[in-house]
C-alpha angles and dihedrals in degrees: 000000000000116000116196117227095255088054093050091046095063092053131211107330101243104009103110081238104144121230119246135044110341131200119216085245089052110051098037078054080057113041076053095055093047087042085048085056107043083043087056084052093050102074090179090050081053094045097055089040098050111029107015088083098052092042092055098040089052089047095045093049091051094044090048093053095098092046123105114241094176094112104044100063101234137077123252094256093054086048090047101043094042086045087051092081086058089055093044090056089034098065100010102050100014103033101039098028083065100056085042097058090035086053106047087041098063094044083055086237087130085048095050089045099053089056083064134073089275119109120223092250088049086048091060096031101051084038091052086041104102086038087059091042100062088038094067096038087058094043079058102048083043088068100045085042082053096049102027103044111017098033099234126156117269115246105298085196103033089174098051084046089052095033087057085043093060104030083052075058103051092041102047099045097059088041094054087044089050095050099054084084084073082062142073107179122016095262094060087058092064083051094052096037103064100066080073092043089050105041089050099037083060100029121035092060105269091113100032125013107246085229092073090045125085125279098249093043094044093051076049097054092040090071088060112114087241104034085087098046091051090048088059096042089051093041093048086046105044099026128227098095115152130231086236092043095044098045075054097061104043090046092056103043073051085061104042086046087054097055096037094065092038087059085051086046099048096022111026116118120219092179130034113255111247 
């Protein structure tokens, strides 16, 4: 659709876009601001950013008391506290991001924006921004929790710890943004989006290490979109990661990253179907 130059100029009505000439930087910074906003008005978005995790990583740690962590080399606070990011992009980028772009699709909000300056990479990521955001920030607080009160190691391998943070990141955004085509309101996507949250909170090593699962059902659980991205996380965290096993990782959470935005590219909806 062709915009002329004055209409561009007003911006998105309610947006928080600014009028005038933008920059990419810019207006992905605004359509934050306006996402960080309407995200202080959702108490139950705020609910499942801020204290889901928490919820799910002390429920995890108490159900996982009676287990034997014998064979997986690390104690069960190592394996909960290093679990704890997974928890953190599961339910504040996945889970959340779904209901958000569901969301924004069906009040045409998406729609409105594209007509804009705005690209369609700078629409979702200005949308996800505030989601990333307190990701990170409680991937961050994870870490001083871990050393200040818990006594746990610093990172042995900061960089592997930042390089799963942002690959969970990179992987989960576009997959949020992907799986919004199983829904149809925002609160079917909380629906559709828990068979994913499920399958990886059990199966990509948050609740139990792979290391402690069978052979056959742990070659199973590697091929999961976050298994990779917890393996570096828990490898930059707790140390003795290998060249080979680290260049595995990466090059799977690379992979998944890759096919996730291929299925936005080729699935994703900008208007609801009628």
């Amino acid at each position: 659709m062709n915009v002329s130059k004055d209409a561009r100029a007003t911006g998105a009505p309610g947006t928080g876009v600014p009028a005038g000439a933008t920059t990419v930087t810019g207006r992905a910074l605004a359509l934050g601001r306006a996402e960080l906003t309407l995200l202080g008005r959702n108490r139950m978005a705020l609910y499942t950013v801020l204290l889901m995790p928490v919820l799910m990583v002390y429920a995890m740690s108490t159900a996982a008391k009676g287990l034997d962590m014998s064979g997986t080399g690390m104690s069960l606070k190592e394996a909960t506290m290093t679990g704890a990011f997974g928890y953190v992009l599961l339910f504040v980028v996945y889970y959340n991001l779904m209901s958000v772009f569901t969301a924004r699709r069906e009040e045409l909000v998406l729609k409105r924006l594209r007509t804009g300056e705005a690209g369609d990479a700078e629409i979702l990521a200005g949308t996800a921004l505030p989601s990333l955001a307190i990701a990170v920030a409680q991937c961050v607080l994870l870490v001083a929790a871990g050393a200040a009160w818990l006594h746990m190691r610093l990172p042995a391998r900061p960089e592997l710890l930042v390089a799963g943070v942002l690959l969970g990141l990179a992987v989960l955004t576009p997959l949020a943004a992907a799986s919004t085509v199983l829904a149809k309101t925002p609160e079917s996507a909380q629906l559709a989006a828990m068979p994913l949250t499920m399958v990886s909170m059990l199966g990509s090593g948050m609740f139990f290490p792979l290391e402690g699962l069978p052979d056959g059902v742990a070659r199973f659980c590697e091929l999961l979109p976050l298994t990779p991205v917890v393996q570096l996380m828990r490898d930059g965290w707790l140390g003795g990661a290998t060249l080979a096993g680290t260049l595995g990782h990466l090059g799977a959470a690379l992979v998944w990253t890759a096919l996730a935005v291929f299925a936005v590219r080729r699935w994703f909806r900008w208007e609801p179907r009628r």
